[in-house]
VMD Tcl script that draws the C-alpha trace (Angstrom):
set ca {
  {-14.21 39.84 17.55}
  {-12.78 37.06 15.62}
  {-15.61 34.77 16.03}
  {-18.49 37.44 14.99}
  {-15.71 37.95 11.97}
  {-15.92 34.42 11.40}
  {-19.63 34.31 11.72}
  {-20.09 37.00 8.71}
  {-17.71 35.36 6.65}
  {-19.71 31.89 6.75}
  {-22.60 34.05 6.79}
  {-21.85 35.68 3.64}
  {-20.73 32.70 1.80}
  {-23.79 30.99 2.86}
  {-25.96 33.87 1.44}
  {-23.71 33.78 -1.78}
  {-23.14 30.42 -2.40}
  {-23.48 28.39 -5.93}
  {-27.41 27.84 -6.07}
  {-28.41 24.25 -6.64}
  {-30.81 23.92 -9.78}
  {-32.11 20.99 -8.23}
  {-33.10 22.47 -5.12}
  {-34.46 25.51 -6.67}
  {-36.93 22.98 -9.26}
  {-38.20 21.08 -5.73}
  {-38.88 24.60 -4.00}
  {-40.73 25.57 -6.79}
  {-42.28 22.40 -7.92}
  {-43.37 21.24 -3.76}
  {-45.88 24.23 -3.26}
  {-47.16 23.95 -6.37}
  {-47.79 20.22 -6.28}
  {-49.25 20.99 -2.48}
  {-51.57 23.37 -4.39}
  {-52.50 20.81 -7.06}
  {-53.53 18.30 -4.88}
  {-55.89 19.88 -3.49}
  {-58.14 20.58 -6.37}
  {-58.08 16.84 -7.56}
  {-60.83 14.09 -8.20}
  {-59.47 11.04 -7.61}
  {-62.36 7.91 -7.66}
  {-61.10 4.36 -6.72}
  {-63.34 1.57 -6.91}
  {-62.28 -2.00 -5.71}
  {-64.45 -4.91 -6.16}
  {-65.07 -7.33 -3.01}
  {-67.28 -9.72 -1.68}
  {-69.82 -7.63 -0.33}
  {-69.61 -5.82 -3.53}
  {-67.86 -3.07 -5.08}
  {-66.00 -0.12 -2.13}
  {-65.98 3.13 -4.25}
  {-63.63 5.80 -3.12}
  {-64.10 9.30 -3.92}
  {-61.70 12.89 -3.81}
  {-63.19 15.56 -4.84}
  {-62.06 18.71 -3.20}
  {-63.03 21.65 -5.59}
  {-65.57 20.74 -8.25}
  {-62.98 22.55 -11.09}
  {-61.87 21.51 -14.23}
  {-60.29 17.83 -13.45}
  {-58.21 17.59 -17.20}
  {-56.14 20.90 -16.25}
  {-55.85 20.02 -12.33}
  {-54.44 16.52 -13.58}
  {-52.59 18.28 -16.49}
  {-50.87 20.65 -13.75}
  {-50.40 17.78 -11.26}
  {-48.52 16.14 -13.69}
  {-46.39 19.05 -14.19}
  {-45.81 19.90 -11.07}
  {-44.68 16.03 -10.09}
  {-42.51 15.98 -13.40}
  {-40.51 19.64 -12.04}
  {-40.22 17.53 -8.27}
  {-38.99 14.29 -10.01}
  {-36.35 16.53 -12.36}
  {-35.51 18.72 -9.05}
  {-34.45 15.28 -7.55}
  {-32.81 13.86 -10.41}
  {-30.33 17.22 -10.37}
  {-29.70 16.68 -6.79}
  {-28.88 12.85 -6.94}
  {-26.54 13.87 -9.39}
  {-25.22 16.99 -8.01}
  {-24.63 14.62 -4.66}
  {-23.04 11.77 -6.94}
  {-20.58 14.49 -8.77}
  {-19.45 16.48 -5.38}
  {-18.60 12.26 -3.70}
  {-16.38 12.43 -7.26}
  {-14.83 15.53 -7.01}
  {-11.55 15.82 -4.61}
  {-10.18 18.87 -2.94}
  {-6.61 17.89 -1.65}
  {-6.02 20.67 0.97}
  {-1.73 20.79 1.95}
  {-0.63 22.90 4.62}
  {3.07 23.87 5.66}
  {3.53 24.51 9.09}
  {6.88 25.58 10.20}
  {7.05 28.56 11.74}
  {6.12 27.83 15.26}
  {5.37 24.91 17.51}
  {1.20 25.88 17.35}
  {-1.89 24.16 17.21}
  {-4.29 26.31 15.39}
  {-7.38 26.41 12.63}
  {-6.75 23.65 10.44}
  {-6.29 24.95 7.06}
  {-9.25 22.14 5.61}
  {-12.13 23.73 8.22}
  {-11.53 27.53 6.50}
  {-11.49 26.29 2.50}
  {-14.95 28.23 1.37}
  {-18.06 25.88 0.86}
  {-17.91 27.29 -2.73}
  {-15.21 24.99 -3.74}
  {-17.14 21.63 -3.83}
  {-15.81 17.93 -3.44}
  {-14.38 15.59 -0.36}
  {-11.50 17.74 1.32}
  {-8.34 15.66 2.02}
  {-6.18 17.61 4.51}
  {-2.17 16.83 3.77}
  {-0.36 17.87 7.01}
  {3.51 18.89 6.12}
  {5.10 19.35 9.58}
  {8.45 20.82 9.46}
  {8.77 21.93 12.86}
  {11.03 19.31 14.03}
  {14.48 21.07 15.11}
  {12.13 24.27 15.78}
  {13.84 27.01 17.84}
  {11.59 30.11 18.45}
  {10.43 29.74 14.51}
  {13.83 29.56 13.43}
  {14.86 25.79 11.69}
  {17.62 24.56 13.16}
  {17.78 21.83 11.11}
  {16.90 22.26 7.28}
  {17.57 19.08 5.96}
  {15.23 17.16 8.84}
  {12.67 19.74 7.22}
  {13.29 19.06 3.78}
  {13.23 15.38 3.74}
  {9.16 15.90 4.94}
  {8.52 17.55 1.61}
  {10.87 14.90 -0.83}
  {7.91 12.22 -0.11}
  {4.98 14.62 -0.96}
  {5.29 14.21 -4.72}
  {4.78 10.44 -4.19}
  {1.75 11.24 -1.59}
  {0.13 13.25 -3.50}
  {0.17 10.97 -6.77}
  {-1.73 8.26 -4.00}
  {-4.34 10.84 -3.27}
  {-5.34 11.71 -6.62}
  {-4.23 7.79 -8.30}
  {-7.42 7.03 -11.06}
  {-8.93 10.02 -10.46}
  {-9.56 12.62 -13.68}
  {-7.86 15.64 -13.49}
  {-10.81 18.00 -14.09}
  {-12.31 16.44 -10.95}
  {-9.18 17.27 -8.67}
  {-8.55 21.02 -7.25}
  {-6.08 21.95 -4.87}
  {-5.82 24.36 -2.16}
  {-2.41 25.75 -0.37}
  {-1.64 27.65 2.29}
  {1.06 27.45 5.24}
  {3.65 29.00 7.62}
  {7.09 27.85 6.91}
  {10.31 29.39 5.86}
  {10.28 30.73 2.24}
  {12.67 27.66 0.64}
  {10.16 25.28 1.79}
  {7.14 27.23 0.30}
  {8.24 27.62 -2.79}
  {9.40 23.77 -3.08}
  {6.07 22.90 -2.26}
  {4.53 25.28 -5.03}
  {7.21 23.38 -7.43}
  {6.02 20.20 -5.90}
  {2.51 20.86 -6.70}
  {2.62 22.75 -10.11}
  {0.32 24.36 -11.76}
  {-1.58 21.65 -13.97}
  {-4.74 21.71 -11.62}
  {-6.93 24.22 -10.24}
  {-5.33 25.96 -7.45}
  {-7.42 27.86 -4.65}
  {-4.39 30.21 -2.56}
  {-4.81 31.27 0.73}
  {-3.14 32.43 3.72}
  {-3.22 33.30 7.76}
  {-4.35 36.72 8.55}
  {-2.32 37.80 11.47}
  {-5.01 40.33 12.49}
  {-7.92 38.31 12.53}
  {-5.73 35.20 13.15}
  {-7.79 33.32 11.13}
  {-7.08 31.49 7.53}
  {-8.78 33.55 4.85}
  {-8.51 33.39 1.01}
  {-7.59 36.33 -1.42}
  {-10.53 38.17 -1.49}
  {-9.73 41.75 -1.40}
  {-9.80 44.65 -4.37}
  {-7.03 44.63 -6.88}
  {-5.13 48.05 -5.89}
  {-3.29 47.80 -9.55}
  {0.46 48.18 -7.94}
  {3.02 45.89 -9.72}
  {6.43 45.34 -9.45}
  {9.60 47.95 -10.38}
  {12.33 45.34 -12.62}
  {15.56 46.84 -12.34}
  {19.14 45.67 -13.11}
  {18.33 43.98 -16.09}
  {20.39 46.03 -18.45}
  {23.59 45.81 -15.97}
  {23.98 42.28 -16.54}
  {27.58 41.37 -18.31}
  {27.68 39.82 -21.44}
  {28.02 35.83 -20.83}
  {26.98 35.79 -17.64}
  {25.42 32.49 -16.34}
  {24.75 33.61 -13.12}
  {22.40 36.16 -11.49}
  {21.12 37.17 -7.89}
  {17.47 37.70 -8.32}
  {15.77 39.95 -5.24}
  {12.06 39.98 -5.20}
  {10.91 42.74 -2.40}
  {7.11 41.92 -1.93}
  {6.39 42.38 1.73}
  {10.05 43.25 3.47}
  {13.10 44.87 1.54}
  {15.57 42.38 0.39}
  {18.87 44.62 0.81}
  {22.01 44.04 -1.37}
  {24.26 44.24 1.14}
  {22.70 41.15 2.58}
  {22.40 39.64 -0.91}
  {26.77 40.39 -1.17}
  {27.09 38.31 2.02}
  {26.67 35.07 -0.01}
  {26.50 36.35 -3.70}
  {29.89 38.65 -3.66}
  {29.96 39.04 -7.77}
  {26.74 37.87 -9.10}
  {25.04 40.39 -10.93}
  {21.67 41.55 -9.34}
  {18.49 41.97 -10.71}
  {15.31 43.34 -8.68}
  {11.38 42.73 -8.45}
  {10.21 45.54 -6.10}
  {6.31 45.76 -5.41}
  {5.09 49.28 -5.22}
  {3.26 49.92 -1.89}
  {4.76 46.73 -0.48}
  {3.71 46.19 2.90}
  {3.14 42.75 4.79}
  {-0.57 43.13 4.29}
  {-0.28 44.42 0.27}
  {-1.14 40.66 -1.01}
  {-4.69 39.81 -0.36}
  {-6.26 40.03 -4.38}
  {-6.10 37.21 -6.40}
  {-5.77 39.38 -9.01}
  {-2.79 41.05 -8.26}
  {-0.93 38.17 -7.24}
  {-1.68 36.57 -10.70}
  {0.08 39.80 -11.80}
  {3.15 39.42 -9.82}
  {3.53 35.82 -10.83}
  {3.31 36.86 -14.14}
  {5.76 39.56 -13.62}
  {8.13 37.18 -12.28}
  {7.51 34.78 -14.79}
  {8.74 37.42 -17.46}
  {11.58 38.37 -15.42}
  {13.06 34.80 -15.46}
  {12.31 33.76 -18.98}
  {13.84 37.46 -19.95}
  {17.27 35.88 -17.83}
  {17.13 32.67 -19.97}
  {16.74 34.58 -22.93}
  {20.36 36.58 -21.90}
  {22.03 33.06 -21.30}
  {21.47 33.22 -17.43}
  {21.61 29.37 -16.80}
  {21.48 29.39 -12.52}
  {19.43 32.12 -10.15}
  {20.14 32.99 -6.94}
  {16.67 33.97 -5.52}
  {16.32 36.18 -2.29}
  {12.54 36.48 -1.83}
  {10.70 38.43 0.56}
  {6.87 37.68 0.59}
  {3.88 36.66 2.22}
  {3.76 32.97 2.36}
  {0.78 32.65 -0.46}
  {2.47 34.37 -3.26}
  {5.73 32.68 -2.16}
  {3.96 29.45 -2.84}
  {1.93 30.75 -6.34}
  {5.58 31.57 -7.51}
  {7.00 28.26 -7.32}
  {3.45 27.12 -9.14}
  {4.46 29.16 -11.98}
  {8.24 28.05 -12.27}
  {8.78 26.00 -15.48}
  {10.91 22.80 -14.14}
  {11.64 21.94 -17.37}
  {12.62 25.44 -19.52}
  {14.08 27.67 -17.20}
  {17.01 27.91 -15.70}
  {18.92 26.38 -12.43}
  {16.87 28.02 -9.55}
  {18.17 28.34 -5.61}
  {15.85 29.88 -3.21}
  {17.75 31.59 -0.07}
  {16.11 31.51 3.30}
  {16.63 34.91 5.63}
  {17.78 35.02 9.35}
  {18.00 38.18 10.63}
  {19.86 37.10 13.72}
  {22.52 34.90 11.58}
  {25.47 37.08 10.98}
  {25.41 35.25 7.39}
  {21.77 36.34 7.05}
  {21.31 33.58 4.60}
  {22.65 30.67 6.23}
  {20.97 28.30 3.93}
  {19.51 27.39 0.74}
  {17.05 25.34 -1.27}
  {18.17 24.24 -4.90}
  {14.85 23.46 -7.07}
  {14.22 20.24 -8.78}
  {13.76 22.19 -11.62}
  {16.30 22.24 -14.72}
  {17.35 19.10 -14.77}
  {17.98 18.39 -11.24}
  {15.78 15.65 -9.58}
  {15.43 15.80 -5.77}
  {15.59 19.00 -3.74}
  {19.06 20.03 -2.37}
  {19.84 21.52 0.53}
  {22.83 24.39 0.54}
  {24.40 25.30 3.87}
  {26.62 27.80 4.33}
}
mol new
graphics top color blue
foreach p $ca { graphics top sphere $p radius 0.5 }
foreach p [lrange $ca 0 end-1] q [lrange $ca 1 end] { graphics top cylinder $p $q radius 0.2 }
display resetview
């Protein structure tokens, strides 16, 4: 089942793929060139010893100024047809797709995330392999800060890959299985400034797909915002997209801070799939922050519950420079803590990633 899935995705993409102008001129320009030729007179005569060799072509008797007139067309739609490919060929060995996958979930071997990017995204792929499952127990990290010292060198990785190369010729795409903390670092990491293709595993069809299904309109609920005290600087923020973030968990390691909530309507494990709507939600949460810095919040406490893709788009969006002091909490349902550690964001001011353990 998941190969004949796989065969009707390529097969559709294939079907609906960018057309190649080029290609199209030679398919129309070949047969007609084929047809040309054969309604020619060509006469060659070369001089020799033995006198003059005259060679003759006359297949049809027609008109020979409009067969040569359409000959020449024909070979000038081939010759442009050619010229568009050449180029097409020389633009797609310029272009660079720089394809970074997280894995840290468990110790697995899968589909590399580089052999499922769509052939509609043109350019030379350049897989970037972050492997955090060192200190992996049964998908839990054991040991965060082994983890987190993997994703400190990306930024300097990343500015090799893409060194003299213009920006409108670079697009990214980012998917992975890690712990939330980690995602969202490596959304900070990468930013926003380039065109960004998101995609993510499909448990189901255990295969890597992009975000390719319907908008189904639901957004986020924002709640708590009007309970927050005068003056205060610092603020739990619980974003429920897939699972529930509770508050009673949240009071475990945020006793006083005042809590603010991004629920998704519908929310499910499998509610994330449109592009669409997760440019929404980022948006949503985009608002919801700035709306904090606007009340003086300087430092968020973020508990975030969501599919690995939009966990990663939301650290794309976050603002390293404008908004506030941001720490990301990573769950553990079996830790009695249930967030037993934490990323801080080298965003506001602070430079490196930190790593909070509690």
């Amino acid at each position: 089942m998941n190969l004949l899935n796989l065969f009707f995705r390529s097969l559709i993409e294939y079907v609906f793929r960018r057309r190649s102008a080029g290609a199209s001129l030679i398919k129309v320009g070949v047969p007609l060139l084929v047809a040309v030729l054969a309604s020619l007179s060509v006469g060659i005569t070369v001089p020799t010893a033995n006198g003059p060799f005259v060679f003759s072509w006359d297949t049809s008797g027609g008109d020979a100024a409009l067969s040569w007139a359409v000959f020449i067309v024909a070979a000038s739609i081939v010759a442009t047809g050619l010229f568009l490919i050449i180029r097409d060929v020389r633009r797609e060995n310029r272009d660079k797709v720089i394809v970074i996958e997280a894995r840290g979930l468990r110790d697995w071997n899968g589909e590399p995330l580089d052999k499922a990017v769509p052939i509609s995204l043109k350019g030379r792929r350049d897989l970037v392999l972050v492997d955090v499952r060192q200190g992996l127990i049964d998908g839990q990290i054991v040991s965060p800060d082994r983890a987190l010292r993997h994703l400190t060198s990306l930024p300097d990785d990343i500015a090799r890959r893409v060194g003299g190369l213009d920006r409108a010729d670079i697009s990214f795409v980012l998917g992975g299985l890690a712990p939330v903390p980690l995602l969202f670092l490596l959304g900070v990491i990468v930013d926003d400034e380039h065109h960004t293709l998101f995609m993510d595993w499909d448990r189901t069809q255990k295969t890597w797909r992009p975000l390719d299904d319907d908008d189904d309109s639901l957004s986020f609920n924002l709640t708590g915002m009007d309970g927050i005290p005068v003056g205060s600087s610092r603020v739990a923020l619980c974003v429920s997209a897939s699972y529930d973030v509770l508050d009673a968990d949240v009071r475990l390691v945020e006793p006083t801070a005042p809590v603010v909530r991004l629920d998704l309507e519908g929310r499910s494990t499998a509610s994330h799939w449109s592009e669409t709507k997760q440019q929404r939600l980022a948006q949503q949460f985009l608002d919801a922050v700035m709306d904090l810095a606007r009340q003086g919040v300087t430092d968020i406490s973020l508990f975030l519950a969501s599919p690995a893709s939009l966990s990663l788009r939301l650290g794309t969006v976050y603002d390293k420079r404008n908004l506030p002091r941001l720490t990301v909490n990573q769950f553990e349902q079996a830790d009695p803590k249930k967030f037993p550690w934490a990323v801080v964001m080298p965003v506001a001011g602070t430079v490196e990633p930190k790593l909070e353990q509690r």
